[in-house]
Structure formats: C-alpha cells, structure tokens
N, CA, C and O of each residue as an XYZ file, in Angstrom:
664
protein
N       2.027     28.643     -6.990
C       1.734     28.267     -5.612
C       0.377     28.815     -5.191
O      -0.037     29.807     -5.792
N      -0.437     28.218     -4.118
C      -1.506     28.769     -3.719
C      -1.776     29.628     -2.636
O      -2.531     29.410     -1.689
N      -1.108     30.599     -2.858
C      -1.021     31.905     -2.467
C      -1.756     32.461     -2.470
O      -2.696     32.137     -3.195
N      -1.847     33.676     -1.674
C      -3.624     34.775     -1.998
C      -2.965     36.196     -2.840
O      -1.882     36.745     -3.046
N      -4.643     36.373     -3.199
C      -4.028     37.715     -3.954
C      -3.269     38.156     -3.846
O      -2.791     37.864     -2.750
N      -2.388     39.178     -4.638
C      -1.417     39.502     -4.676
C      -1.563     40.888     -3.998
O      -0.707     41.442     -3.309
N      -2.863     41.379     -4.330
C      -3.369     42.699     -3.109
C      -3.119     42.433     -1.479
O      -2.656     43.313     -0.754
N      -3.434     41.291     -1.066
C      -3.544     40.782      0.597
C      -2.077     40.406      0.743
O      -1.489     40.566      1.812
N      -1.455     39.875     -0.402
C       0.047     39.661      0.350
C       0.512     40.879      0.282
O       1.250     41.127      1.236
N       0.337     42.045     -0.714
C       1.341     43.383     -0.015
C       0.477     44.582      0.674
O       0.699     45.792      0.724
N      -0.582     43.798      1.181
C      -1.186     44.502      2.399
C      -0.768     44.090      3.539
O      -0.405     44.815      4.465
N      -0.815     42.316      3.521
C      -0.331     41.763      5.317
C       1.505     41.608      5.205
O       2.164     41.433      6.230
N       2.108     41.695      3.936
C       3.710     41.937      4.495
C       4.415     42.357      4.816
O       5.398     41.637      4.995
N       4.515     43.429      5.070
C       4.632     44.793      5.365
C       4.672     45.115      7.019
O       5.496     45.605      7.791
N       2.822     44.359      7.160
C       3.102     44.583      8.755
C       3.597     43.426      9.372
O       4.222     43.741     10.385
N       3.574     42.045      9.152
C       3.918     41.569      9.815
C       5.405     41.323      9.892
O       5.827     40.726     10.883
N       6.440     41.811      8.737
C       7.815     42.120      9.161
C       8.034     43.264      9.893
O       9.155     43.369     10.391
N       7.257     44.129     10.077
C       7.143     45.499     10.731
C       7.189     44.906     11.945
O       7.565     45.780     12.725
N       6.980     43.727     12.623
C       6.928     43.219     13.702
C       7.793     42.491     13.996
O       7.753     42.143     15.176
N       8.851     41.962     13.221
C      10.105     41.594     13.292
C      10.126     39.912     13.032
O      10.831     39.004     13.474
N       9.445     39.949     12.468
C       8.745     38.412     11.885
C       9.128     38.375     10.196
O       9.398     39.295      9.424
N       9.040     37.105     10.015
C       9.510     36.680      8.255
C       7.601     35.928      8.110
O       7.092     35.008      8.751
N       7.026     36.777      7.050
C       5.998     36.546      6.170
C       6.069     35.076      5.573
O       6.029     35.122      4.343
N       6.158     33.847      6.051
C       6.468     32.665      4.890
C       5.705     32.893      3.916
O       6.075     32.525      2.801
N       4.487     33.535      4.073
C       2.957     32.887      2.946
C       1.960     33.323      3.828
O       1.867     33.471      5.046
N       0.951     33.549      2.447
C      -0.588     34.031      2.861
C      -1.547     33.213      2.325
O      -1.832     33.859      1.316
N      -2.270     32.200      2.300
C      -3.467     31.600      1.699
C      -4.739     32.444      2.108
O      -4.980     32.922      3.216
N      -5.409     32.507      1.088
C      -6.734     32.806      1.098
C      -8.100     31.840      0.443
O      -8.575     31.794     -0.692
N      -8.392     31.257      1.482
C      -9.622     29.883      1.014
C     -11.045     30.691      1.061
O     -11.664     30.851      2.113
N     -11.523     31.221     -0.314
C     -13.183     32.142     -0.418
C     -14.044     31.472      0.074
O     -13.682     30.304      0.210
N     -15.294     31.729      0.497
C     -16.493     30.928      0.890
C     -17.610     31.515      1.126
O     -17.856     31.415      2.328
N     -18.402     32.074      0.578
C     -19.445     33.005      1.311
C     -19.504     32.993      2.914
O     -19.295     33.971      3.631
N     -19.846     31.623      3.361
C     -19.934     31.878      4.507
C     -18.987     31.354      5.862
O     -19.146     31.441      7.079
N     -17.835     30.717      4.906
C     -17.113     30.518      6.529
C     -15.285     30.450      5.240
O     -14.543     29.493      5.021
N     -15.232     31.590      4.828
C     -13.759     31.785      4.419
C     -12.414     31.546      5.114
O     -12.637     31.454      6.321
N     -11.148     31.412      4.855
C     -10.280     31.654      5.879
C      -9.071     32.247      5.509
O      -8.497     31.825      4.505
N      -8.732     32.896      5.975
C      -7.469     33.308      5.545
C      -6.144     33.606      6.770
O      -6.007     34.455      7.652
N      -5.378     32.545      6.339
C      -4.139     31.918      6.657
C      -2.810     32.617      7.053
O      -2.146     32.292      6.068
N      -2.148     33.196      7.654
C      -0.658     33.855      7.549
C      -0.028     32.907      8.409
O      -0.250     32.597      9.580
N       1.034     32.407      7.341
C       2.241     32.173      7.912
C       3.525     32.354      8.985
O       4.174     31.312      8.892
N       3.949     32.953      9.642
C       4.984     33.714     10.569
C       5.944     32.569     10.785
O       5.673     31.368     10.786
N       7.316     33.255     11.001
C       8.264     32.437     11.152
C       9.207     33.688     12.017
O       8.896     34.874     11.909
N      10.495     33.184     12.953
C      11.395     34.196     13.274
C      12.429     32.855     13.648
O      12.197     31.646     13.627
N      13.582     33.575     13.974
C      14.796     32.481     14.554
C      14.610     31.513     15.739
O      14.998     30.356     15.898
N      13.926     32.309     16.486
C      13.336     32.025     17.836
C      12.449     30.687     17.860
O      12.554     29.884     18.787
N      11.512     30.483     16.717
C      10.366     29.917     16.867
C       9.221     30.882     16.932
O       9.356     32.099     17.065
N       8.254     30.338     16.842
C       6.818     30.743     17.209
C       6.445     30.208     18.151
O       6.911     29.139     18.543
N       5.237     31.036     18.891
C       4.718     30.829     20.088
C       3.004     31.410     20.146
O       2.363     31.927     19.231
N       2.674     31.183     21.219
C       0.824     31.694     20.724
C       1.006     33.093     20.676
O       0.504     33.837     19.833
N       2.030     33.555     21.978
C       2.122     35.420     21.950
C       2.161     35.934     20.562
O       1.269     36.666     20.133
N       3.083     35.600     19.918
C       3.311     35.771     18.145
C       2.255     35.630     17.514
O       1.883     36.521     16.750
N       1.510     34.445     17.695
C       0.565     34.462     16.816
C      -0.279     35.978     17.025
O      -0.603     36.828     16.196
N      -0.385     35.937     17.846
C      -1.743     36.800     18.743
C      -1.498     38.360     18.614
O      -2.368     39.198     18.374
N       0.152     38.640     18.864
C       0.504     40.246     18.184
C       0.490     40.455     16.645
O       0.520     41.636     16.300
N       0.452     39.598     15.737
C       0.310     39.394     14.799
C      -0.957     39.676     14.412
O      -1.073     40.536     13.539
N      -2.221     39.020     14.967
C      -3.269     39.120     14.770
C      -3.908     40.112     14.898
O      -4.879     40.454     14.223
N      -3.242     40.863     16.096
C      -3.988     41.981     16.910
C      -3.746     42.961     15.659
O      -4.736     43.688     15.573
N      -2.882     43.236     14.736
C      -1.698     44.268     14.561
C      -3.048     43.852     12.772
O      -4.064     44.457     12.429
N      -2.471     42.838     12.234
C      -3.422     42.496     11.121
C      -4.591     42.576     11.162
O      -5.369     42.874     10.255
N      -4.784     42.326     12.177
C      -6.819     42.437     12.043
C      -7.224     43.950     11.800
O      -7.915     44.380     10.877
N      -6.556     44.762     12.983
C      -6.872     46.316     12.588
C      -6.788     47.019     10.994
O      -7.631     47.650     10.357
N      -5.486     46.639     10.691
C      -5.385     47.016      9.246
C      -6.633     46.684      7.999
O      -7.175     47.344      7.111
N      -6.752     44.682      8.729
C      -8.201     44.766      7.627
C      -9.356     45.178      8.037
O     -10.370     44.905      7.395
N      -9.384     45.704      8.860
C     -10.544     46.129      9.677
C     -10.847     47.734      8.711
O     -11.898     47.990      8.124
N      -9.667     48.601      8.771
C      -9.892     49.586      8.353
C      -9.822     49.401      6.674
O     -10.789     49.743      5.993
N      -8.615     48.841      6.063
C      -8.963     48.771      4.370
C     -10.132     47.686      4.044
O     -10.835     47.922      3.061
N     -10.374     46.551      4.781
C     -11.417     45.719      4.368
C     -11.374     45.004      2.638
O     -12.190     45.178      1.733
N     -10.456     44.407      2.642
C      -9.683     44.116      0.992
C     -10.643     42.778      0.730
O     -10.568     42.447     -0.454
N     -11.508     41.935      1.492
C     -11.810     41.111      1.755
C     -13.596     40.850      2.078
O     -14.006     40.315      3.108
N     -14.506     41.366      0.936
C     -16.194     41.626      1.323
C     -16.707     39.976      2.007
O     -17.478     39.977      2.967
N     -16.244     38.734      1.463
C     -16.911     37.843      2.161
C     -16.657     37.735      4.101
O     -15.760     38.263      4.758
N     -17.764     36.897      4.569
C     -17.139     36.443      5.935
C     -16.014     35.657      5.478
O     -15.913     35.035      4.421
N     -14.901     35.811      6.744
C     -13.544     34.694      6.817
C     -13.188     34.872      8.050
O     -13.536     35.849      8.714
N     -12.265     33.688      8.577
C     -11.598     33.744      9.496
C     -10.327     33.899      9.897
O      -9.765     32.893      9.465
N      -9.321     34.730     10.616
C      -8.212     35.155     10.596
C      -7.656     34.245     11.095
O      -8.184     33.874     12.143
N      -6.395     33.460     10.651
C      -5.681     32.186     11.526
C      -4.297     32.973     10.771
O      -4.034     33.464      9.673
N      -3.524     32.727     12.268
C      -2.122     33.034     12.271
C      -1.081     31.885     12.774
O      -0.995     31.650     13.979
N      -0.254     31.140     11.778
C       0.025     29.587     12.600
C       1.433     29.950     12.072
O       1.610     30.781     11.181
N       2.675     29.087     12.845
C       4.177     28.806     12.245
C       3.879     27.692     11.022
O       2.922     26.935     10.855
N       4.993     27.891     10.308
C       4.871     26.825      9.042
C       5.001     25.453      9.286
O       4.776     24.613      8.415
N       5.432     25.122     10.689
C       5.788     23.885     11.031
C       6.564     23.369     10.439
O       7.091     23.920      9.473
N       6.911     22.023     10.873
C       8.306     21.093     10.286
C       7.708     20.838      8.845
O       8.599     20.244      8.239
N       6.781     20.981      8.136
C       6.483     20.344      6.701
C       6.218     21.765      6.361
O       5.123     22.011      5.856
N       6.983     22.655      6.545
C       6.379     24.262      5.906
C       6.287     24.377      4.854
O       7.242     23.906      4.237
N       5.162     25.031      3.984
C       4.395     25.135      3.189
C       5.475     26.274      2.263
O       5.654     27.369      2.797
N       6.177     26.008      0.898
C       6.721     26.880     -0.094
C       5.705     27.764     -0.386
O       4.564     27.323     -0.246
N       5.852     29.034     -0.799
C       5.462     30.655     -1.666
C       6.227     30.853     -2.653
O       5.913     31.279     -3.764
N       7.293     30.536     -2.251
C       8.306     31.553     -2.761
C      10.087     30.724     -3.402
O      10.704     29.805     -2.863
N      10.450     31.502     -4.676
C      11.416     30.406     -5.442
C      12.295     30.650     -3.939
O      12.797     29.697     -3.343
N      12.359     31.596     -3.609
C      13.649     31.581     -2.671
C      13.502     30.426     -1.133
O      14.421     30.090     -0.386
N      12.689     30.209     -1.089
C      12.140     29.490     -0.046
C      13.014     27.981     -0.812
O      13.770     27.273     -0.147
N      12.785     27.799     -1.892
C      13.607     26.585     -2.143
C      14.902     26.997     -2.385
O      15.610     25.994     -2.299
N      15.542     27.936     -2.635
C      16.918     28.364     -2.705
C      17.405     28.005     -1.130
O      18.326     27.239     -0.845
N      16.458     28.835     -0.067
C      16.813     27.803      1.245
C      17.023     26.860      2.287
O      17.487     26.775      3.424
N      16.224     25.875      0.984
C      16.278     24.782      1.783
C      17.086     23.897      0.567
O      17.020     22.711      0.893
N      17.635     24.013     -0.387
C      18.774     23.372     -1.142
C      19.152     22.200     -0.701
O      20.229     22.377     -0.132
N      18.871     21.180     -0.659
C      19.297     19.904     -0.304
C      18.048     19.004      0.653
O      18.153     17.778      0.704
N      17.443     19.370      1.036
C      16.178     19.003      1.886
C      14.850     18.611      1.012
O      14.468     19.230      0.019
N      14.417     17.809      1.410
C      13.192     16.747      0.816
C      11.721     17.419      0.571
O      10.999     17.845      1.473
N      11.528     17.428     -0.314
C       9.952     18.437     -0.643
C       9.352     17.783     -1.474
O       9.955     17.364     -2.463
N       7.736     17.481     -1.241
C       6.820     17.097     -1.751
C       5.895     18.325     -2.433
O       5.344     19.338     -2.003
N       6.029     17.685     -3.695
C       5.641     19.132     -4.733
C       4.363     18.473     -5.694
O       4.447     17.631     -6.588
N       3.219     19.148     -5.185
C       2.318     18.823     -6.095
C       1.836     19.792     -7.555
O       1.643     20.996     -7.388
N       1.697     19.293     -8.697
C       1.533     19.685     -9.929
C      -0.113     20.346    -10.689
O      -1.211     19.799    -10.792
N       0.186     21.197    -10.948
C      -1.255     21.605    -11.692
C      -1.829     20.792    -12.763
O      -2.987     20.776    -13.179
N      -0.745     20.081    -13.157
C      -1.014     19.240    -14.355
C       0.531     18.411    -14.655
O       1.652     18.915    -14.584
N       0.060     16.560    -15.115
C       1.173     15.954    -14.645
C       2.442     16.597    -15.852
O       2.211     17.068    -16.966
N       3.413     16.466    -15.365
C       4.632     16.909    -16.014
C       5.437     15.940    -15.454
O       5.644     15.753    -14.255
N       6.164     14.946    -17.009
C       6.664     14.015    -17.440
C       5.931     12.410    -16.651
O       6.317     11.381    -16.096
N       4.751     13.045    -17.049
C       3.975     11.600    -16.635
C       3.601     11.533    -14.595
O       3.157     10.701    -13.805
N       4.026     12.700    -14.550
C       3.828     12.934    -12.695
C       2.965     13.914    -12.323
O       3.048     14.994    -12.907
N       2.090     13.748    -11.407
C       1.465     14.953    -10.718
C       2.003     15.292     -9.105
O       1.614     16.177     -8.343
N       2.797     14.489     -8.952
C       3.178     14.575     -7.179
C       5.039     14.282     -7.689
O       5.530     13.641     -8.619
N       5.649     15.091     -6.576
C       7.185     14.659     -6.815
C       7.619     14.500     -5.369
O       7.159     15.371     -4.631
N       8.166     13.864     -4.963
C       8.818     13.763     -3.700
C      10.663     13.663     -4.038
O      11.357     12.819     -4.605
N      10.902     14.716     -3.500
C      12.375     14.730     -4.143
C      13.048     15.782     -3.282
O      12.435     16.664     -2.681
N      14.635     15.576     -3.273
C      15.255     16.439     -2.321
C      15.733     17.979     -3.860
O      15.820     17.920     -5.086
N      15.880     18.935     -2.996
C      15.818     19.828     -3.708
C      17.814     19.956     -4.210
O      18.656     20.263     -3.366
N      18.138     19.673     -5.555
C      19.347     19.721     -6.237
C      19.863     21.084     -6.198
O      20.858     21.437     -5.564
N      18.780     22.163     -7.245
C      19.590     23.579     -7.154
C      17.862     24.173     -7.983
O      16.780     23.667     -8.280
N      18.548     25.530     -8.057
C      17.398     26.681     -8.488
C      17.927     27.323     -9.670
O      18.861     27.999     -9.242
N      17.877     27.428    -10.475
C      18.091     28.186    -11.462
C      17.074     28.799    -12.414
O      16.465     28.108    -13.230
N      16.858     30.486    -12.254
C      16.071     31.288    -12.170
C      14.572     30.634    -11.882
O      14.556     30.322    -10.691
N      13.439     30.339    -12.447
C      11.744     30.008    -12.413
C      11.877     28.318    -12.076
O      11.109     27.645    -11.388
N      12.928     27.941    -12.688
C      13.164     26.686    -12.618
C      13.720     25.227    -10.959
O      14.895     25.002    -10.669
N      13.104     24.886    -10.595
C      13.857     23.951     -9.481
C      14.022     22.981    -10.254
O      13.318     22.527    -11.156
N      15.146     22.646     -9.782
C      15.276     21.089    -10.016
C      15.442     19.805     -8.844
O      16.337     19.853     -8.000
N      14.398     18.592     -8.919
C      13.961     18.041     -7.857
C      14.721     16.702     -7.992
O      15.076     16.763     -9.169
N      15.150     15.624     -7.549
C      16.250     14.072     -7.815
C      15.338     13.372     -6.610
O      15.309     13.416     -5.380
N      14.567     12.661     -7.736
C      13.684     11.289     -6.455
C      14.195     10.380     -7.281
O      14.216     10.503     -8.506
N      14.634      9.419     -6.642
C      15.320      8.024     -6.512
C      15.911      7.883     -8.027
O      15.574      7.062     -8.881
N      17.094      9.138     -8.135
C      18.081      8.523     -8.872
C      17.488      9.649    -10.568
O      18.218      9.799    -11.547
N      16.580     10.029    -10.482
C      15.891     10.395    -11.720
C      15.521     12.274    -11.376
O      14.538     12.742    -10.802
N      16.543     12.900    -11.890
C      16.224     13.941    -11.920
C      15.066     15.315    -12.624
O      15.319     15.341    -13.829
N      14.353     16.008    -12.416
C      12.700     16.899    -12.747
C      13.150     18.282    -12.668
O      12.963     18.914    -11.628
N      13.848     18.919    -13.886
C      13.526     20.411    -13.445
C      12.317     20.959    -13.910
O      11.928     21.363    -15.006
N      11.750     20.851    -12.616
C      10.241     21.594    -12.370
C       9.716     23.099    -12.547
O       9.942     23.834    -11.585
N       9.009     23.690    -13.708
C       8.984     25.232    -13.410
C       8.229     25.855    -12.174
O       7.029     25.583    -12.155
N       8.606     26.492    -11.328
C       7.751     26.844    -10.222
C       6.150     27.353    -10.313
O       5.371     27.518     -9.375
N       5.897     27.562    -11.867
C       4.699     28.373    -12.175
C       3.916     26.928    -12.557
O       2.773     27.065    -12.993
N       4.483     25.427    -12.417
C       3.711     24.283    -13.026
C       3.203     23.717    -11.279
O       2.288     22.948    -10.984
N       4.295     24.514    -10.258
C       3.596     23.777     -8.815
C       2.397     24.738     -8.488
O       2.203     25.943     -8.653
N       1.538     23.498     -7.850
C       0.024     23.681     -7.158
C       0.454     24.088     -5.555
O      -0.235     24.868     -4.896
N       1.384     23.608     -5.156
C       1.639     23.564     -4.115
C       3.190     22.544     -3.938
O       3.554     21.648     -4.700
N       4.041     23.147     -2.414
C       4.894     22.658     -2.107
C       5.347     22.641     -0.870
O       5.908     23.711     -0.637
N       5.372     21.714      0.298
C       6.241     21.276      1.356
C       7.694     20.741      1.055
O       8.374     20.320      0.119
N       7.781     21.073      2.734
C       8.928     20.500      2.918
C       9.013     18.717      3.931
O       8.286     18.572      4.913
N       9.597     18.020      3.651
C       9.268     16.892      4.344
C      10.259     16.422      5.369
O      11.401     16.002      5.189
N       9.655     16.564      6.365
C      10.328     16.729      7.557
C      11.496     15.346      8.086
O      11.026     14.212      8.171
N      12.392     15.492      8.280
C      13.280     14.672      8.544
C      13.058     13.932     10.107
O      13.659     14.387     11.080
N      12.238     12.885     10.216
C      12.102     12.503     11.470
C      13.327     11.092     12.445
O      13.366     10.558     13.553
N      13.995     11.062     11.347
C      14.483     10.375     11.481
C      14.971      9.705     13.254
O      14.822      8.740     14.004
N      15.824     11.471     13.107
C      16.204     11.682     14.683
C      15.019     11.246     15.709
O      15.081     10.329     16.528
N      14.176     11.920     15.525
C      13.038     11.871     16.423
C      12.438     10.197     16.262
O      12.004      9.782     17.337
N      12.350      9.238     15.169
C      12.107      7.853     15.717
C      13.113      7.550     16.356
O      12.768      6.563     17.005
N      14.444      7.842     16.651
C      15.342      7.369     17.348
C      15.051      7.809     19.253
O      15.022      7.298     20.373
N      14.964      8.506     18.863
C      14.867      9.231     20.609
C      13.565      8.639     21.090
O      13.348      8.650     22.302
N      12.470      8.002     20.067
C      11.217      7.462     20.675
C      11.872      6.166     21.364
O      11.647      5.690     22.477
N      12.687      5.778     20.430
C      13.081      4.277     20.312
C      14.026      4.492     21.925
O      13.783      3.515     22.633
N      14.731      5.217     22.437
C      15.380      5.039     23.323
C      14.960      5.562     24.773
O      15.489      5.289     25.851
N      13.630      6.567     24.450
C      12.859      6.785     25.783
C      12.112      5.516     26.162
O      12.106      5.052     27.302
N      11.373      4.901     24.930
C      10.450      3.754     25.365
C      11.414      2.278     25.598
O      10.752      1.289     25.913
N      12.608      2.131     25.489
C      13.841      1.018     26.379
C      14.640      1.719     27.225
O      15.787      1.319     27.427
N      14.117      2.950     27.888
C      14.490      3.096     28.746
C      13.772      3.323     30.128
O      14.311      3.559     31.209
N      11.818      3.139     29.712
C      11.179      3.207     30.186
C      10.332      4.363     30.430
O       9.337      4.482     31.145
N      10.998      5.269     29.608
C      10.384      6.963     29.654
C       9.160      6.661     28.605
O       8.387      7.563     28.282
C-alpha cells in the first residue's frame, strides 16, 4: 500500500490515538518544493473540521520538534470518506463483504485494477469475487486500495426529493 515511511507512521500514531482517534493511514507525497503529507483520522462519531484541526495542532508540534521530514510539505488532516483509502490487512478484515477497488503494482492474472467485494482474509492474502470469478490477491501485490461506496440508497432519496419537489 502507499503508505509513508514506516518512521512517520510510528511517529504520527501514537499521537493521534492519544487523542482518541483511529490512525486509518499516513501518505507521504516528496517534492522539493510543495510535498504533502496526508493523515487519515477516523472515530465513531465522524469527523469534523475541530478534529481535523486538534489533530493538526497536536502533530504539527511533534514534527516541529523531531523534524523526520527535511523537504518543504504540507500538513493535511482529512476523514477517509465514503471511498476510504486501505493501509492495513485488517482494514479489509473490516470491511468483509463490501466492494473495493484494488489497484496492482503489476497485473496479476492478466489484471491491474480489481473491483470486487471483499470474500475473506487469510493471513497476507485477500481474497476479492468480481462478477462470479474469484482473485486471492497478496496484499504486498496492492498499489493501492478503496472502498466503493454504496450509493445506492442515496440515488434513491435523490429520486424522491426531486418528485417531491425538494
């Protein structure tokens, strides 16, 4: 997965569960001059800007003082949203049955993209079932992985505000 160092994730995880928050993921995008680096946050509640922002306040100091990070970057603190972004095998252990678009470092069995609901986990291994044809995928072969949001509900409720005039 495209995760950041493994130094910056057990520098920023730490504090931001210290804050009573779940760490989804850390990206780190290098750049000499306009870097960024990404944290995830999630809680039961939802996220909100306050969250973002105690989060930030609380992280920034820390890199302020270790400084793990010599290029310029920019600190962004966002929720994973409805298509939240996988890190972690367990992240698909919790969403077990739910639809994820999984892109590949290199194609495996003739695929570089999978869109598939998630079957089961067994240890490094997921296994993914798009239309009828099952992929156990090793987690160390994904580039990256979402989750794909079920809108279903939500075209329905469009469909009945706009005939009802809302």
């Amino acid at each position: 997965m495209k995760q950041a160092p493994e130094h910056l994730v057990d520098l920023i995880e730490p504090i931001v569960e210290g804050l009573g928050y779940e760490c989804v993921g850390v990206e780190y995008y290098p750049h000499p001059k306009n870097g960024c680096l990404r944290i995830y946050i999630d809680s039961e509640n939802g996220i909100n800007v306050d969250d973002c922002s105690k989060v930030s306040h609380q992280v920034s100091g820390v890199l302020d003082v270790e400084d793990p990070i010599s290029d310029v970057y920019q600190l962004e603190i966002s929720s994973p949203g409805e298509d939240r972004p996988f890190f972690k095998i367990s992240q698909f252990e919790r969403y077990i049955g739910s639809k994820v678009l999984v892109s590949l470092f290199k194609p495996f069995n003739g695929r570089r993209k999978i869109t598939g609901l998630i079957d089961k986990v067994e240890g490094e291994t997921i296994t993914l079932v798009e239309a009828g044809q099952s992929y156990g995928v090793p987690f160390s072969a994904m580039s990256k992985a979402r989750l794909v949001p079920d809108l279903s509900s939500f075209n329905k409720n469009i469909g009945k505000g706009a005939a009802n005039g809302k």
